[in-house]
C-alpha positions as CSV (number, residue, x, y, z in Angstrom):
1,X,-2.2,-57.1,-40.6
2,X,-1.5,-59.0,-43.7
3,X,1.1,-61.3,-42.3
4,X,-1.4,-61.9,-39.0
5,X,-4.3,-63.2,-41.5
6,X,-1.7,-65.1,-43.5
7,X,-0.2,-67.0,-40.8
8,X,-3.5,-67.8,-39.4
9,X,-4.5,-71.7,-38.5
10,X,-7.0,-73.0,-40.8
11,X,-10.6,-73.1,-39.0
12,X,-12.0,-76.3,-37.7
13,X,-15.9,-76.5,-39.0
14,X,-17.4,-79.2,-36.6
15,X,-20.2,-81.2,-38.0
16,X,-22.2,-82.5,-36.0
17,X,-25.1,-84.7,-37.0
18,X,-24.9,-83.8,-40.5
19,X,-24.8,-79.4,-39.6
20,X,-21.3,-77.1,-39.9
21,X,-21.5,-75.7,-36.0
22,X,-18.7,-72.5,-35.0
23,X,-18.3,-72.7,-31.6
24,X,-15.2,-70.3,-30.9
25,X,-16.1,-66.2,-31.4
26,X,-12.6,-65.0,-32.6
27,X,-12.9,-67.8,-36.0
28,X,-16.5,-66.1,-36.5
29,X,-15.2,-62.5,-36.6
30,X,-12.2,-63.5,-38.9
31,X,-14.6,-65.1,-41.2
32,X,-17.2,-62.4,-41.0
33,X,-14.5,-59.9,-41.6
34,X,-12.2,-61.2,-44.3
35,X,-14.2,-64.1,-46.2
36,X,-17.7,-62.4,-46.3
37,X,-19.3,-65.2,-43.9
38,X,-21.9,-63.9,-41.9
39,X,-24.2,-67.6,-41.1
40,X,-27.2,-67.7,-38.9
41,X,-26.7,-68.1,-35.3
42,X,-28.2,-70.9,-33.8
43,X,-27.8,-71.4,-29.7
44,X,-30.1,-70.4,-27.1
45,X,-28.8,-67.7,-24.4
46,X,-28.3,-69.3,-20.7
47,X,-30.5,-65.7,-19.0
48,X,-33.5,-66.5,-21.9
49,X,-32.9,-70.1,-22.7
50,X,-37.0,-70.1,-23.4
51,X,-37.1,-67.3,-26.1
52,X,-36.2,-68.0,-29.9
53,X,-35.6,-64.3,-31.2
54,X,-32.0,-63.7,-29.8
55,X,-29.6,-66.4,-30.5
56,X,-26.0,-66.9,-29.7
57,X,-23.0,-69.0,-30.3
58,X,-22.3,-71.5,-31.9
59,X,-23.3,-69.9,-35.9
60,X,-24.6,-72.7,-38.2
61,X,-22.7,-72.6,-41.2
62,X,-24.7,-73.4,-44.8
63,X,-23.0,-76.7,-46.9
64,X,-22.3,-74.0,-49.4
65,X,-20.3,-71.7,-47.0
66,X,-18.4,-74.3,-45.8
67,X,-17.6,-75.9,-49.0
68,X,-16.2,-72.3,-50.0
69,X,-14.3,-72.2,-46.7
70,X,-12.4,-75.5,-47.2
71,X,-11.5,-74.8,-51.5
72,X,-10.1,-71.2,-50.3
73,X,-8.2,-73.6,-47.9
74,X,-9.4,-71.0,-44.9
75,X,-10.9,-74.0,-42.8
76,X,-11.1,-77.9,-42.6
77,X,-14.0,-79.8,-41.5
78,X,-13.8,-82.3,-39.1
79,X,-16.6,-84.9,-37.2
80,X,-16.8,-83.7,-34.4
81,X,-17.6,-86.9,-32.6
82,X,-14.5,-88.5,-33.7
83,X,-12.4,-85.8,-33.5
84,X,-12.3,-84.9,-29.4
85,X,-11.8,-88.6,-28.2
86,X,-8.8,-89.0,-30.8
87,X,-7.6,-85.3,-30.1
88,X,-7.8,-85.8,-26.2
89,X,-5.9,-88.8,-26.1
90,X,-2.7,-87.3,-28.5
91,X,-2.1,-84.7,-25.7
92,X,1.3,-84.9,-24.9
93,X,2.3,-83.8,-20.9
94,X,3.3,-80.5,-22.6
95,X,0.4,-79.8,-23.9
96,X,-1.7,-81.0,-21.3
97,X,0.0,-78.5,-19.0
98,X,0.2,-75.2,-21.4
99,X,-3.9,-76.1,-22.0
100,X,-4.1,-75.7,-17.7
101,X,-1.5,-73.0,-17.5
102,X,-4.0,-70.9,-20.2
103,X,-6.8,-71.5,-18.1
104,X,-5.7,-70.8,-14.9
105,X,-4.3,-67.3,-16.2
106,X,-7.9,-66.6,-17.8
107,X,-9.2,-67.4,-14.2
108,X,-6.9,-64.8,-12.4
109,X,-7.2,-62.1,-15.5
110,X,-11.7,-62.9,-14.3
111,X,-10.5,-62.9,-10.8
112,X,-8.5,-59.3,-11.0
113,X,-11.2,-57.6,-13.3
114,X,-14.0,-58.3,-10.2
115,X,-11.8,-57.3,-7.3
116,X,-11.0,-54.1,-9.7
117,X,-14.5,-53.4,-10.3
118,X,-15.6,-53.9,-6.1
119,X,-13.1,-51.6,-5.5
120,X,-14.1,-48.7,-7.9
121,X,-17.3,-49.0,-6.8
122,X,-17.1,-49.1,-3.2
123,X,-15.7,-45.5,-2.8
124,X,-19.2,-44.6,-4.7
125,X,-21.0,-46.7,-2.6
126,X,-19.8,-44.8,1.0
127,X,-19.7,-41.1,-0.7
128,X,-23.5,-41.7,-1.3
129,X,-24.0,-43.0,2.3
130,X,-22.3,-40.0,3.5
131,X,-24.0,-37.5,1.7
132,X,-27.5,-38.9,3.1
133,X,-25.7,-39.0,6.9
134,X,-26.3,-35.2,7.9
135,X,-30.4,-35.1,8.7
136,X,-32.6,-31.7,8.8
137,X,-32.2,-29.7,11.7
138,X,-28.6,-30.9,12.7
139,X,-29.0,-34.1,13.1
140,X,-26.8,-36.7,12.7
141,X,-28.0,-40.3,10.5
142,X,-26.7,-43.4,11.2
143,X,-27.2,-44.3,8.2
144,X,-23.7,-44.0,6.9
145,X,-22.2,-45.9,9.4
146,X,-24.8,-49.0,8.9
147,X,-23.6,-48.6,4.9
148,X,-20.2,-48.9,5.7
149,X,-21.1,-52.1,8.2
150,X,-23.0,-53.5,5.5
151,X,-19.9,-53.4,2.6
152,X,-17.5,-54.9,5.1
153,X,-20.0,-57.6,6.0
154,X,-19.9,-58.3,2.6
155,X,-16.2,-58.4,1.9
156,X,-16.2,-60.9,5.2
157,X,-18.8,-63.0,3.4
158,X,-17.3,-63.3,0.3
159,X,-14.0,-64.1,1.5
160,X,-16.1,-67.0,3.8
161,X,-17.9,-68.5,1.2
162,X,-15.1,-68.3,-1.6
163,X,-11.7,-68.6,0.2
164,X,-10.5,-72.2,1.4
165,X,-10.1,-72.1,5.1
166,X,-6.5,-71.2,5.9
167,X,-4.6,-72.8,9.1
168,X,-4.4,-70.9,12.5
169,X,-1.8,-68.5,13.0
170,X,1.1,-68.8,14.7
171,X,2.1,-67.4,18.1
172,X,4.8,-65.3,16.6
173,X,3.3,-63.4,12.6
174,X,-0.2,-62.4,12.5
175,X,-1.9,-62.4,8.8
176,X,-2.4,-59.2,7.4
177,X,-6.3,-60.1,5.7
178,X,-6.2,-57.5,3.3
179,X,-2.8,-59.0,2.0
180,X,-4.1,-62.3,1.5
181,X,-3.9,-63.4,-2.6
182,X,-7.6,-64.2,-3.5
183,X,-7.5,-67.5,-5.4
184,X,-8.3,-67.4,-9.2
185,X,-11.7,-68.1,-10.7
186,X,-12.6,-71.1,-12.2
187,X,-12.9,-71.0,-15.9
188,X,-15.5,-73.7,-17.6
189,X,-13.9,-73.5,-21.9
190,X,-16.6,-72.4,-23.9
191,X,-14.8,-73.6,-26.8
192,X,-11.9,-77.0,-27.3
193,X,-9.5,-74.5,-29.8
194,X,-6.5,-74.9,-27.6
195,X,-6.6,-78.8,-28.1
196,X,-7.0,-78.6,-31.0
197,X,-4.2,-79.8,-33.4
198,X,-3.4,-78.6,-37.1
199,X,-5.6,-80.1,-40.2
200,X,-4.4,-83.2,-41.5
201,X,-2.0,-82.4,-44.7
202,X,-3.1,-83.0,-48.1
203,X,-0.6,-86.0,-47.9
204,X,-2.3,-88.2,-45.3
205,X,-4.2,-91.5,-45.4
206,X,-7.3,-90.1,-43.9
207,X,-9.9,-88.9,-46.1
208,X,-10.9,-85.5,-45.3
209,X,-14.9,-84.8,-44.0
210,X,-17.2,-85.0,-47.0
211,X,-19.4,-81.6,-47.6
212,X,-23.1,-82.8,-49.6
213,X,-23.1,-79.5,-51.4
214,X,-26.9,-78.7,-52.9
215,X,-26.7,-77.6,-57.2
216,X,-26.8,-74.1,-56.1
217,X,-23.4,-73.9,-54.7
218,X,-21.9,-72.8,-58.2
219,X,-24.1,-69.7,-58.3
220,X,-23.2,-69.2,-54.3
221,X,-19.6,-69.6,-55.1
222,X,-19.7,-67.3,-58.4
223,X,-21.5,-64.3,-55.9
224,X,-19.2,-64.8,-53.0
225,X,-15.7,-64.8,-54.8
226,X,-16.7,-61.0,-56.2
227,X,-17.3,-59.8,-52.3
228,X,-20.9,-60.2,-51.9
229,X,-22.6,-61.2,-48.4
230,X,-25.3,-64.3,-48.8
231,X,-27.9,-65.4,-46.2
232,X,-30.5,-67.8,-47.0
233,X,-33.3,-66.9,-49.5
234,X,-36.5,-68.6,-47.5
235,X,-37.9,-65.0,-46.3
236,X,-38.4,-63.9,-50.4
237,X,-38.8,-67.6,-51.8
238,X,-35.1,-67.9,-53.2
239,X,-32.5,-69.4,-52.3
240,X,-30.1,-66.6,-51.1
241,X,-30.6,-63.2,-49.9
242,X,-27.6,-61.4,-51.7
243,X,-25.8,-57.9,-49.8
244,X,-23.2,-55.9,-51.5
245,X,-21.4,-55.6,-47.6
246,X,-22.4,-56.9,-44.3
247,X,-26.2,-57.5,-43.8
248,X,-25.4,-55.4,-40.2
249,X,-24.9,-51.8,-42.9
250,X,-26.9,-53.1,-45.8
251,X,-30.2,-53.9,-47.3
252,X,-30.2,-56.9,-49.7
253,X,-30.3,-56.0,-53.6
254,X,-30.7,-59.4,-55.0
255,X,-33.1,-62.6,-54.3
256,X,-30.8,-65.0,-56.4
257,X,-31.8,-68.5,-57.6
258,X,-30.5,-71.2,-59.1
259,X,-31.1,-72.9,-62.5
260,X,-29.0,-75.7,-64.8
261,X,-27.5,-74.3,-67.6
262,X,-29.9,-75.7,-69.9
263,X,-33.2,-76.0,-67.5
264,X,-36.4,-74.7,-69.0
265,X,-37.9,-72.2,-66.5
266,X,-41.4,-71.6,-66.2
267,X,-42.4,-68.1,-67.0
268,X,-44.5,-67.7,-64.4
269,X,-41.8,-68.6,-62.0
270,X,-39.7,-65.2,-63.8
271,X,-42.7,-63.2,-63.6
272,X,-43.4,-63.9,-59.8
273,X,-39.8,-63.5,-58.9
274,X,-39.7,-60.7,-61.1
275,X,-43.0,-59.0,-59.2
276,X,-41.5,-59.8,-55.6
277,X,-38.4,-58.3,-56.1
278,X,-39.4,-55.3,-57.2
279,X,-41.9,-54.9,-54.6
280,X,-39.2,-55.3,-52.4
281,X,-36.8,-53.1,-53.9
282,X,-35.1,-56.1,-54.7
283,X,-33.4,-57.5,-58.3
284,X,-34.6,-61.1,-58.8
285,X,-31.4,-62.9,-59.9
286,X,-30.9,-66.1,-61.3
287,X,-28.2,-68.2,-62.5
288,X,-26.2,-71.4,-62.8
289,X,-22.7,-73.0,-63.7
290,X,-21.6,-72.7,-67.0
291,X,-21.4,-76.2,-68.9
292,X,-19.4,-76.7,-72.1
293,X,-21.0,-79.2,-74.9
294,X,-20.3,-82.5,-72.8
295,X,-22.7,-81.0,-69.7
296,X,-19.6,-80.6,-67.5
297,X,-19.3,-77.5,-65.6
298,X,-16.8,-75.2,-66.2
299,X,-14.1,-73.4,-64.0
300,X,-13.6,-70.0,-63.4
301,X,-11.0,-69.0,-65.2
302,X,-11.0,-64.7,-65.1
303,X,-10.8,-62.3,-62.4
304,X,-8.3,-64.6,-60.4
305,X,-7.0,-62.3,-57.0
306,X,-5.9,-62.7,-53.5
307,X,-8.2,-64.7,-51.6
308,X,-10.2,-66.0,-54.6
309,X,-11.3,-69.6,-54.9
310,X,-9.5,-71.3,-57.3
311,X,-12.1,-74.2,-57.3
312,X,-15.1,-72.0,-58.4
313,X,-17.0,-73.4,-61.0
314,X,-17.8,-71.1,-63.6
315,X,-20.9,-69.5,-63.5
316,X,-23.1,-66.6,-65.3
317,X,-25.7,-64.4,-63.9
318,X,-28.7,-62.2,-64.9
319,X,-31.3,-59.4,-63.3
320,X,-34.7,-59.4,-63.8
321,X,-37.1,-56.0,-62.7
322,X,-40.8,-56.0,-63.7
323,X,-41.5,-52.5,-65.2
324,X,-45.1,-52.2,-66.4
325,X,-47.8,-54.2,-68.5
């Protein structure tokens, strides 16, 4: 399992029109599962397009999150809008013919599982009509027979409206229909990861994508190289909601904001967050890089594992809890 995440490709963050957008599924669950990255999903669903309370692919990813993403090396940002056209025209003949080849099998792995499923269900399907055929008093239902009319009908139709018309027969062979290969469903890519190519290296001429950061990302970093989940903070007036494991287990424990090192804070701010977290069953956290006597922000330099981010500024943090009068 190790060597699998190790060897992983780097994942491509797409901006697009200034927002971090994950389109493919498989990149979310690695990052939800190794790097603590849970994001806010952001794209409607095709059956309920007119409803905003379920959401579904892509994820919007916070400036923070992907800033973290790209110093732990786990992922690149690219524009997306520059990216395609240039990707699209590299495509060698090899490539261009693996990227159909992939497709087409996902259309006949779609087009096996449906014939699979019509055929385990048909055998339910006459069973119930014959169970219904036998009538009071002796009588035999035709009802059956009209069920087992109707299924075939089907099958005819389906094979009408989906197969391309085949030539005539010859005088000589007769098709066999129930031999004939259905052909494979067509496949519309939710998601351009197969044409995409690997991140440019450190060593090329092309500047990598720019991430505007806001000042808290040195508290968000400090939080999320010691394992703990962050969602945004708007719900208790802070700027992250902070889990100990994924928000889908846990409650939050912390409201965490962000202060400079040396920024006065209102009392009343500490009191109200104070209040409201413990109201909440919540600590009210707040923090901020560490800067030494010039005003220049620290790095981290303790508690240095596997998977940590050796770019984390160094930053302190403290709890607050309102206990009485």
């Amino acid at each position: 399992m190790a060597s699998s995440i190790g060897d992983r490709a780097p994942v491509r963050i797409s901006k697009v029109a200034g927002r971090y957008l994950l389109f493919d599924i498989d990149d979310i669950m690695y990052l939800r599962r190794h790097h603590n990255i849970c994001s806010v999903f952001v794209g409607t669903i095709p059956q309920n397009p007119q409803q905003n309370i379920f959401m579904g692919l892509p994820i919007e990813l916070m400036p923070e999150e992907a800033q973290v993403l790209v110093d732990k090396e786990v992922a690149s940002v690219v524009d997306d809008a520059a990216f395609h056209p240039t990707q699209l025209a590299a495509l060698d003949e090899d490539a261009r013919r693996r990227y159909l080849q992939s497709i087409k099998a996902e259309g006949r792995r779609a087009q096996q599982a449906a014939a699979e499923f019509k055929e385990n269900t048909r055998p339910k399907v006459i069973k119930k009509g014959k169970t219904k055929s036998k009538a009071p008093g002796g009588e035999v239902s035709n009802e059956s027979a009209a069920l087992e009319k109707d299924v075939e009908g089907e099958d005819e139709l389906n094979s009408s409206l989906f197969n391309s018309p085949s030539p005539p027969p010859s005088s000589g062979a007769v098709p066999n229909p129930s031999k004939t290969e259905e052909p494979p469903f067509a496949i519309t890519p939710t998601t351009s990861s197969l044409l995409s190519a690997p991140p440019p290296s450190p060593k090329s001429e092309e500047p990598p994508t720019s991430i505007d950061v806001p000042p808290s990302y040195p508290l968000y970093a400090h939080l999320q190289d010691r394992g703990y989940y962050m969602m945004p903070g708007l719900r208790f007036g802070c700027d992250y909601n902070v889990y100990p494991g994924d928000p889908l287990r846990f409650h939050s424990h912390f409201q965490a904001t962000s202060y400079d090192w040396d920024e006065e804070i209102n009392m009343f701010d500490l009191v109200a967050g104070g209040r409201l977290g413990t109201n909440v069953k919540k600590g009210y956290l707040v923090g901020g890089a560490v800067a030494d006597a010039s005003g220049i922000p620290q790095r981290e330099e303790d508690g240095k594992g596997d998977g940590a981010n050796p770019n984390a500024p160094k930053a302190r943090a403290f709890t607050i809890e309102w206990a009485a009068m």
